[in-house]
FIKOLVEX-653284 format. One record per residue: x, y, z negated of N, C-alpha, C, O in turn; residue in three letters. Coordinates in steps of 0.05 Angstrom, whole numbers, plus 5000, padded with zeros to 4 digits. Atoms other than C-alpha are relative to their C-alpha. Layout:
% residues N
XYZXYZXYZXYZala ...
END
This chain:
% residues 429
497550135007576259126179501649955026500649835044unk 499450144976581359056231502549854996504249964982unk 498250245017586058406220501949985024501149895046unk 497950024992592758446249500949705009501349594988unk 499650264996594457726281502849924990504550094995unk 497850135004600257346256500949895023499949745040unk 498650144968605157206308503149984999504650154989unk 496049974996613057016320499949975031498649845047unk 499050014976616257196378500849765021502149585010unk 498250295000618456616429502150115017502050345024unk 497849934985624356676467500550225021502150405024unk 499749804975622656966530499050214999499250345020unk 501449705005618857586499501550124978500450254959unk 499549745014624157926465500750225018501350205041unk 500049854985624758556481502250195003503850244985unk 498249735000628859116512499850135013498750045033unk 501649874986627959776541499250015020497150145023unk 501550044965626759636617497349824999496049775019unk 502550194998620859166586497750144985495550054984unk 501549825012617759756543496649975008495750015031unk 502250064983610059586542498150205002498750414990unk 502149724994603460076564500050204975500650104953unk 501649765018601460686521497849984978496850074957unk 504050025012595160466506498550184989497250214968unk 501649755009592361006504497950025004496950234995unk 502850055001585560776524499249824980496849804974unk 501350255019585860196470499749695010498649514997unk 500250294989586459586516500749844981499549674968unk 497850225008591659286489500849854963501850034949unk 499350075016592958856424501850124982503150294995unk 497749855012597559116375502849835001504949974997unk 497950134994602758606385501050045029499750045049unk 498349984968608258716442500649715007502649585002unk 500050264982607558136476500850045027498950035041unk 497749914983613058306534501449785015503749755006unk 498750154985615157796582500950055030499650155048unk 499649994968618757776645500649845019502349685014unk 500650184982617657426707501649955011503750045001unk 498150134997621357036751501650215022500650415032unk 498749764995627157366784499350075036500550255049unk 500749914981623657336850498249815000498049634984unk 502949974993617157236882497250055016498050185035unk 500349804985611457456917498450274981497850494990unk 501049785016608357876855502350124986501850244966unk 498649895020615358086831500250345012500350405036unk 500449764999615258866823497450054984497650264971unk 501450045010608858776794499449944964501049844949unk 499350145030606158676719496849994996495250135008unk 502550055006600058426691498750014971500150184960unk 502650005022594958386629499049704994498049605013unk 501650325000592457626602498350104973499350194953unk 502549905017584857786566501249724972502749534975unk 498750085034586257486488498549744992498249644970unk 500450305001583156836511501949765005501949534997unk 497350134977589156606556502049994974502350174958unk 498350025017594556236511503050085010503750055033unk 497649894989601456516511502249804975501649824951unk 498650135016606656066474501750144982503750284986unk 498149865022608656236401498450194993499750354979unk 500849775006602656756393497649794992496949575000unk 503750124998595856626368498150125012498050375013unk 502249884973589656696422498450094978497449934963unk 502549985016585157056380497050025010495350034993unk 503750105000577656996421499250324991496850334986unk 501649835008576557746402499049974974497650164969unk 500550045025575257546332502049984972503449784974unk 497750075020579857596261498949764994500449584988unk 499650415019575956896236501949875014503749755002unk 499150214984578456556293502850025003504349835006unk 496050065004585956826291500949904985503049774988unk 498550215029586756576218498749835004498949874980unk 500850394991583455876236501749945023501749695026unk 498050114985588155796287503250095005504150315000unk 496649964999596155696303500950145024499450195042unk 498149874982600656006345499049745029497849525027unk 501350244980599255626415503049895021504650005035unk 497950124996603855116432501150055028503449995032unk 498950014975604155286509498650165023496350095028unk 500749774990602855806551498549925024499649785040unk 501650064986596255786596500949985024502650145032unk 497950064970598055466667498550285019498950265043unk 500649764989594556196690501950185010502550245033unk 498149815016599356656653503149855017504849995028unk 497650134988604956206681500050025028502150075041unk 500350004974602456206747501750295020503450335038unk 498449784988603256906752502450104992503150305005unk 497150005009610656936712501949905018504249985021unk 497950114981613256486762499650145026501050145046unk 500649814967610656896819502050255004503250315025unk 497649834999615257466792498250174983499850314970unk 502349825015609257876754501750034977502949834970unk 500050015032611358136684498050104988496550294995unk 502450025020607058026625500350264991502750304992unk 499849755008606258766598498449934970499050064950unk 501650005026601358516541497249764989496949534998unk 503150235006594658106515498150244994498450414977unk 503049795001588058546522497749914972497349724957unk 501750015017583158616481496449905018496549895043unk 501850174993575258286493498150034976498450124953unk 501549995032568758176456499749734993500149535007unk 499450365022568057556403499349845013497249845024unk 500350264985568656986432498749975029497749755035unk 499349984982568057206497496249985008495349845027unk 503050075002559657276485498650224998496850264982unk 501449814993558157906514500450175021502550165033unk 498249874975558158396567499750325003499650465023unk 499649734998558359086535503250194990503850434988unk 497549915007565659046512500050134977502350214978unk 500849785019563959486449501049664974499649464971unk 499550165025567459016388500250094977502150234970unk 500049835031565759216321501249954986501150054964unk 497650035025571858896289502650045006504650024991unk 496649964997577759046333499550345021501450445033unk 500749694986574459776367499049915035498249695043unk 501050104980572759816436501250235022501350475020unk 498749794989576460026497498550205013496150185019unk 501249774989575960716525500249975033502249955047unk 499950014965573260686601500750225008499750445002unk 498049724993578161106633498050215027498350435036unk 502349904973571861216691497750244991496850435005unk 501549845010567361516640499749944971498049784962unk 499550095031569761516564497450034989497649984965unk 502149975023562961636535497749785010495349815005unk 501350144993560561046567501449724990503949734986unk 498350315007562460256547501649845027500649815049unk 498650164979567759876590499849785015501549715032unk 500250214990564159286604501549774984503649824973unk 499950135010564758676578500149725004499249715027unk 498449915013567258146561503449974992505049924975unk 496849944989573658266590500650305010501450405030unk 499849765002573258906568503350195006503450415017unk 497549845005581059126561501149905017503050045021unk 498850134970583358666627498850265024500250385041unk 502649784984578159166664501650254994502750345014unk 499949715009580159816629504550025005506050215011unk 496750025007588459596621500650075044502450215054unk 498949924970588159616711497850315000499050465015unk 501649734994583160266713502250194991503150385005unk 498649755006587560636676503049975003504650054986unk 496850104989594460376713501749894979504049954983unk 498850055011597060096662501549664996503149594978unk 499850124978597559446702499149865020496849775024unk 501350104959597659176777496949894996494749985005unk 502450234998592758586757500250024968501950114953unk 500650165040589758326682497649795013495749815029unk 501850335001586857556677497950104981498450224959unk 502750015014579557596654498649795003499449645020unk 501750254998574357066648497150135005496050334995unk 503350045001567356996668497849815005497349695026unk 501750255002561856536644497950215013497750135037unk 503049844993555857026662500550215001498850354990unk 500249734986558657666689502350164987502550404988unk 497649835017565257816644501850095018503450235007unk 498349864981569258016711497750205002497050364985unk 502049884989563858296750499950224990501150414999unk 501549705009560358826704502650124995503550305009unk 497549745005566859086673500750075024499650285031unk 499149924971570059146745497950265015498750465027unk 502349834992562959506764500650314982501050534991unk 499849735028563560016698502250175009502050415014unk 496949855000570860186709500850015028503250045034unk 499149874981570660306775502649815027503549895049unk 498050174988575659736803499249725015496949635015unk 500750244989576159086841500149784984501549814963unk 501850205030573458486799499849645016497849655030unk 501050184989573157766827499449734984500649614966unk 501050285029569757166793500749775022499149765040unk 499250174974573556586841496949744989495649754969unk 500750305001569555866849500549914980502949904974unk 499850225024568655476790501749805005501449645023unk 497650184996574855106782502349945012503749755011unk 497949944977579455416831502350184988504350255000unk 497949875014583255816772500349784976498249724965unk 501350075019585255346717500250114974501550314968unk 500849905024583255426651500249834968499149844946unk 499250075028586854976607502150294993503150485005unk 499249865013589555266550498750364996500050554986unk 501949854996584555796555497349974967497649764954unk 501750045025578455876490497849955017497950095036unk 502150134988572455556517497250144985496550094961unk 503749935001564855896515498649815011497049684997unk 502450204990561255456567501449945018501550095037unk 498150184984566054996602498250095027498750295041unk 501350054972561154886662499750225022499650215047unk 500549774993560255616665503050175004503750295025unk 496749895005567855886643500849995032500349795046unk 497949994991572056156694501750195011500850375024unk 497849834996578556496705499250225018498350105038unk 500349694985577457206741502050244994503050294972unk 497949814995581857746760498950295007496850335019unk 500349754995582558506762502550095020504849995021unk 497449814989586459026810498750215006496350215001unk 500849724986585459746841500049835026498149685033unk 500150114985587859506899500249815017501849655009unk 501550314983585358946958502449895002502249654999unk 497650214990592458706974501249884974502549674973unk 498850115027594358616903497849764990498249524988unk 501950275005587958246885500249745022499549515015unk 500050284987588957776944501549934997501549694995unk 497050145011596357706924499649844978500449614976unk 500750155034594057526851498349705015498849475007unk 500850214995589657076891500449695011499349465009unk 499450294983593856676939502549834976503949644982unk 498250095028597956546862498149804995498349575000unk 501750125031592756316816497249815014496049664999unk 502250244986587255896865501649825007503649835022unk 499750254982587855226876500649995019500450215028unk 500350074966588755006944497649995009496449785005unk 503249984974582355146989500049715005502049605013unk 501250264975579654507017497950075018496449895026unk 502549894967574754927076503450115011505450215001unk 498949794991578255147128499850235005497450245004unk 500549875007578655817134497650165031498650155053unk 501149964977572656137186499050294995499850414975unk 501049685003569156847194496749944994495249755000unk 502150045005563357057166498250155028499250295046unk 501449924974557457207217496950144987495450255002unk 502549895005551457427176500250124968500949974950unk 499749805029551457947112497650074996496450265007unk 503349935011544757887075500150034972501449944953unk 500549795023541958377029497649924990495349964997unk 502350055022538458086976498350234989498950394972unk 501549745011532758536971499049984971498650184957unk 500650095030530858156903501450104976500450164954unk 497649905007537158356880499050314991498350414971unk 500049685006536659076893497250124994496950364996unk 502349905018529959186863500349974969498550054954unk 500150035029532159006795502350294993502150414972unk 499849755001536559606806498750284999496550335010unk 501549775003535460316787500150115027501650115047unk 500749744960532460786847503550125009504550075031unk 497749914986539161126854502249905003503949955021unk 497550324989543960516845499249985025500650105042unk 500550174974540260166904499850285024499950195046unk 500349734983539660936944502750005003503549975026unk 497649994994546460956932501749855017502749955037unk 499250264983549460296958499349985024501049935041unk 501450044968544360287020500850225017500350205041unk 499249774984546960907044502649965011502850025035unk 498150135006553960637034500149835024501849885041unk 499850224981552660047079498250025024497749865043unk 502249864977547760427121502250135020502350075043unk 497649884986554060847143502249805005504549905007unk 496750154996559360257153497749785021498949635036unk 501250234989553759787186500050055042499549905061unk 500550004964553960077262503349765003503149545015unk 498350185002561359737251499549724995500749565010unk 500250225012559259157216498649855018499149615018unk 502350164986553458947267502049965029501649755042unk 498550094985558658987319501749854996502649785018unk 498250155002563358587295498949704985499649484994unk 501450225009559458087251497049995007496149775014unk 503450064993551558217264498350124982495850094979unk 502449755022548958717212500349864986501749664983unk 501850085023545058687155497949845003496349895022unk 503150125004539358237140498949964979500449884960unk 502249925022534258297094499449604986498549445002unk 501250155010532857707051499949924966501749994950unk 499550105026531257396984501349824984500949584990unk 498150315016535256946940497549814990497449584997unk 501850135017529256746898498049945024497850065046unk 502250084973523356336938498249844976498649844952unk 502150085019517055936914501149764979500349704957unk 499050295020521255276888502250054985503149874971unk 498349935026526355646847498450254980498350284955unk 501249905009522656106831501650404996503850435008unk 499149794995524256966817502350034979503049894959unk 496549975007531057256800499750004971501349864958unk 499850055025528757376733499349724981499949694957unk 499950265011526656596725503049945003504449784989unk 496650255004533756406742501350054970502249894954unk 498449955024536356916689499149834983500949704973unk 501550175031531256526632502249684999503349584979unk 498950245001534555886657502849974993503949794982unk 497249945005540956146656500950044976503249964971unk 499949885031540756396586500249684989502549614983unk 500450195006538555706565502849785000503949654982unk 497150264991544555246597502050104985503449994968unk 497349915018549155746576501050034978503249954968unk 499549995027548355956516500449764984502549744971unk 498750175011546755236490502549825002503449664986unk 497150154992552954976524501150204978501950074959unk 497949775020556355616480500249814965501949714950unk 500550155034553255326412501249714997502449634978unk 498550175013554954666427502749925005503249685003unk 497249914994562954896445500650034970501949884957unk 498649915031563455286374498250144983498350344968unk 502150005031556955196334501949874967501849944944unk 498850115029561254796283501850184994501950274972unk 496849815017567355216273497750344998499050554999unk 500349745001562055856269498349874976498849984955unk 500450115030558255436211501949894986501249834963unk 497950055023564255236180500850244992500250284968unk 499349875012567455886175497650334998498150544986unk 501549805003561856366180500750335008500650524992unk 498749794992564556916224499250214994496850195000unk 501749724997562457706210499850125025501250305032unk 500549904976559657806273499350195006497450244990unk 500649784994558858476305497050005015496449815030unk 503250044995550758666320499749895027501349995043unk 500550154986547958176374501149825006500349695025unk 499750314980553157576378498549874988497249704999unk 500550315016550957186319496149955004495049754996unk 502350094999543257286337499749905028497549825033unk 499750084975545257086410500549594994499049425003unk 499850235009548556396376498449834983498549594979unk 502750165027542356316322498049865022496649665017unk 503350084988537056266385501549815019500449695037unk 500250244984541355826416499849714989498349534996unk 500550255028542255296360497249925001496949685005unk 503650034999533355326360500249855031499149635025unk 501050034984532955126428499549675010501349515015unk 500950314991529654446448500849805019501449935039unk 498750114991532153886482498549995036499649925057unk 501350014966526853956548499750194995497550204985unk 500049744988527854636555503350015006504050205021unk 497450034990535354496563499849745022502149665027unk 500050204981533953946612498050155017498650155041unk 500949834968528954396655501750255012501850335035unk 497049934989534954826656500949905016500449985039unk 498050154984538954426684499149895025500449855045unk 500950004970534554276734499350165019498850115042unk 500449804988533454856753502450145008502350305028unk 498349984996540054976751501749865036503149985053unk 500350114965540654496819499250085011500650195028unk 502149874983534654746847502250245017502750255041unk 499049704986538955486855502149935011502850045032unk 497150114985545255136871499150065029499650245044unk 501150094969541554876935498850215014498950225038unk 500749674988538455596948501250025007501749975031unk 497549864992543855876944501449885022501649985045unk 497950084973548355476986498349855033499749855053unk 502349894983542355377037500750285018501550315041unk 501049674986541356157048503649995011504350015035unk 497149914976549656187061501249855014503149935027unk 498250184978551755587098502950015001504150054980unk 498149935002557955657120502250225004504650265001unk 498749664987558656347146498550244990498550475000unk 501349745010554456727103501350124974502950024959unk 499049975024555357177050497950294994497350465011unk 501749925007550557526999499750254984500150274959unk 499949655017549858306980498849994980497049824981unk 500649895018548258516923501150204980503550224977unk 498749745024549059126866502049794980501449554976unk 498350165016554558836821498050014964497549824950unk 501949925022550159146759497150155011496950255033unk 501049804998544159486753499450225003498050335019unk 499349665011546060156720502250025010502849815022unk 497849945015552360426715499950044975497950094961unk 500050125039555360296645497850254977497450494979unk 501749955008550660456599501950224975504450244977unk 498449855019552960956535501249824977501249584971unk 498950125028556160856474498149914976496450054965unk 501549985032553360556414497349974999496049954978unk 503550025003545960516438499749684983501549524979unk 501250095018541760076394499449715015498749695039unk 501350194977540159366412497350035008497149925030unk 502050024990533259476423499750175021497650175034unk 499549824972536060016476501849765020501749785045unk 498550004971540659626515500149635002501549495017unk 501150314986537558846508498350005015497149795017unk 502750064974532359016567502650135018502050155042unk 497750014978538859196604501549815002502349785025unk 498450254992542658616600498249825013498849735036unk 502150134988536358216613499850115038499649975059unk 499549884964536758616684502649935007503049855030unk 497750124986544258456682501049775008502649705025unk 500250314992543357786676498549875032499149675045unk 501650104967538457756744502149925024502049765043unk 498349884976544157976780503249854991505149915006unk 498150154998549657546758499349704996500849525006unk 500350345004547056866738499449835030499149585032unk 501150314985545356596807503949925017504649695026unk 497350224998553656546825500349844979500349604981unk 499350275027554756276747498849805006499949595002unk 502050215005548855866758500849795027499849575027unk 499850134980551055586821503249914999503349675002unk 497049985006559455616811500650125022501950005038unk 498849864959560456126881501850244986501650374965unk 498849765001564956616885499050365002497750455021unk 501849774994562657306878502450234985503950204965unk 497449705004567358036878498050234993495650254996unk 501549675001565458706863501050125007503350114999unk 498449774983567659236903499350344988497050394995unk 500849775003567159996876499850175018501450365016unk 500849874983564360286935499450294989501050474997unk 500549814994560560856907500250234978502150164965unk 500050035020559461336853497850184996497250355013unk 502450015007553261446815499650174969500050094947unk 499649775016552362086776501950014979501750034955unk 497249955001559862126774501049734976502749764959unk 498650185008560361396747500749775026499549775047unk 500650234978562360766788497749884992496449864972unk 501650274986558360306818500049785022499349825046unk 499850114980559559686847497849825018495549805011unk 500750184979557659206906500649725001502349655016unk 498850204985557658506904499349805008496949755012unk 499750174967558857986951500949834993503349824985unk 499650225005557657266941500649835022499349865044unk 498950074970561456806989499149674991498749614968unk 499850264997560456047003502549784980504849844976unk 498550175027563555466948502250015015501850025039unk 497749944997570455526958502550115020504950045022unk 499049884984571556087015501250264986501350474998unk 499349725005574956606960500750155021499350335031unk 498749874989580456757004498450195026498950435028unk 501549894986575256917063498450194993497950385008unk 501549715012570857367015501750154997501150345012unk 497449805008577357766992500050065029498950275034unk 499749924972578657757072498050295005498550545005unk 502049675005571358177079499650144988498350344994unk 501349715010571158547029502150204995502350384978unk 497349784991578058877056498850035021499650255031unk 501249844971574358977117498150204992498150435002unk 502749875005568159237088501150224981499450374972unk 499349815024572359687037502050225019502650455012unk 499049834983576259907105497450185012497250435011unk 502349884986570160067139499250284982498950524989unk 501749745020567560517080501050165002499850385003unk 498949695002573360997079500450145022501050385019unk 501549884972571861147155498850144993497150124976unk 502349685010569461877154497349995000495850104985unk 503349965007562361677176499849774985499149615002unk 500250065018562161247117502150024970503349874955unk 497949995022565861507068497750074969495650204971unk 500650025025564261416985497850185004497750395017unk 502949895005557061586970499850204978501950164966unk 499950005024555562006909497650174993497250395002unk 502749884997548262146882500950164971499350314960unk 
END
């Protein structure tokens, strides 16, 4: 079934031909022209952007990736202070993307509104689940698109499709007027191709920093990390930063080898278990009632994702949560104030179409290793598409200290300069 949203125009999105919106010819985009234009100057004007179909736009209904949830809700009285952020910068709105239900997955693949085509490798999934924010900048169709991520909805898509991906600091984008999964977890993330545009989108839509701003001095490679990767992901990448590191050790101090996980948090795949736990039941108790009131037709794996969180006990959500501290303090421990932490952005590259869940739930379980310890902690963490991996992307990423975005964006324009230096240039196994 696919359910057309009810919508009236508001003022500032009617249209005329100099505002004509994308093609869509990959499928990002909503079927509503949702067409606005930004302010008449700026520092993003020339520019146009993408807001994922969580972000409210005034006079439309947010639909969450789902038809229950567009007819259970109104048109939205006021347009997300995101979406505004970047209107007044000078950006125009080109459209509202498409996503998976309720924003509770990360293979992008929606069985009730289709699923976009990754312009990197169509017979593979776009990531998820800010699937059509991801795929709407891969395939130029524009500068930046607003995405969210509770547990890896920038990240992996950004990784899949080949582009730059950044999940800022918990709380440094806001997120009223926004559809809520896991508050604690939720937050605003951004796409671009390229580094000057994503830091432009950045010095818009973040808060004000309270660190000042300093250099990093030590770049450690979670070997924990890159073992939950496949042999030629992690071959790939290390080669990658094998060839940019005679630079890097002169100017910052190399690579160093260490683990995220230790004996009192315990290993990457305990964080994921814990991670699963906080999150999810934070998810159920967001929109367990409105999914037992109206009984959504969920596409295969959300609604048994929302059933096992509903079951779960009240001290196993409280050793969560403590465990949830525990990694905080790892984490921000191992980086102090000048560190910052490698890792594969995914596992794989994007996995195929249409596999079966019992094919591609022992891959998310690996994708979860590798993103839950920023969710779990609130750090900033980017993905860089360094390399590519039997002719798909694959990214790199690089978690920075609680609220040094701007400084991670800083490195990982250095580290994305470094790579296209001939003796490190793009890997490809």
């Amino acid at each position: 079934m696919f359910y057309v949203m009810a919508t009236r125009p508001t003022e500032h999105s009617k249209r005329c031909p100099a505002m004509a919106p994308p093609d869509n010819r990959n499928g990002a985009f909503l079927p509503e022209d949702i067409v606005i234009e930004g302010a008449a100057s700026g520092p993003l004007k020339g520019l146009t952007f993408a807001a994922k179909d969580l972000y409210d736009i005034k006079g439309y209904v947010t639909g969450f990736g789902n038809p229950e949830w567009a007819a259970t809700h109104a048109p939205a009285a006021a347009t997300a202070p995101a979406v505004q952020a970047l209107l007044d910068a000078g950006a125009r709105l080109v459209g509202k993307v498409h996503m998976d239900e309720l924003a509770y997955s990360l293979g992008g693949e929606n069985a009730r509104y289709g699923t976009p085509v990754n312009p990197a490798c169509p017979d593979r999934v776009p990531g998820g689940s800010s699937s059509g924010s991801a795929v709407a900048v891969a395939d130029g169709s524009c500068d930046i698109a607003l995405g969210s991520d509770t547990g890896g909805s920038v990240r992996v898509p950004a990784s899949y499709c080949g582009i730059l991906g950044l999940r800022p600091t918990h709380g440094r984008v806001p997120m009223e007027g926004t559809c809520a999964l896991a508050p604690s977890f939720d937050t605003g993330g951004f796409f671009a191709k390229d580094m000057s545009v994503l830091q432009k989108a950045a010095d818009v839509l973040l808060e004000p920093a309270t660190r000042r701003p300093t250099s990093f001095k030590r770049l450690l490679v979670a070997t924990d990390a890159f073992a939950i990767a496949d042999a030629h992901v992690k071959d790939a990448l290390f080669k990658a930063l094998q060839a940019a590191e005679p630079a890097l050790k002169e100017e910052i101090g190399g690579l160093v080898e260490t683990e995220m996980g230790d004996a009192k948090t315990g290993t990457l795949e305990a964080w994921a278990d814990q991670n699963c736990v906080s999150e999810n039941c934070e998810s159920w108790g967001v929109l367990g009632g409105w999914i037992e009131e109206h009984k959504p037709a969920f596409g295969p794996g959300i609604v048994e994702r929302f059933l096992w969180s509903k079951d779960v006990t009240p001290d196993k959500v409280e050793a969560a949560a403590a465990a949830r501290v525990a990694i905080t303090e790892r984490l921000e421990g191992l980086l102090g104030d000048d560190g910052a932490i490698l890792l594969p952005s995914t596992p794989t590259t994007a996995p195929r179409l249409r596999m079966s869940l019992a094919e591609i739930d022992p891959l998310w379980q690996r994708i979860i290793c590798l993103v839950a310890p920023a969710a779990e902690a609130g750090l900033p963490q980017v993905s860089l598409p360094i390399v590519q991996v039997d002719g798909c992307p694959q990214g790199l990423g690089i978690i920075g200290p609680r609220g040094r975005d701007e400084d991670l964006l800083r490195l990982s324009a250095h580290i994305m300069e470094l790579l296209k230096r001939p003796q490190a240039s793009k890997a490809e196994v």
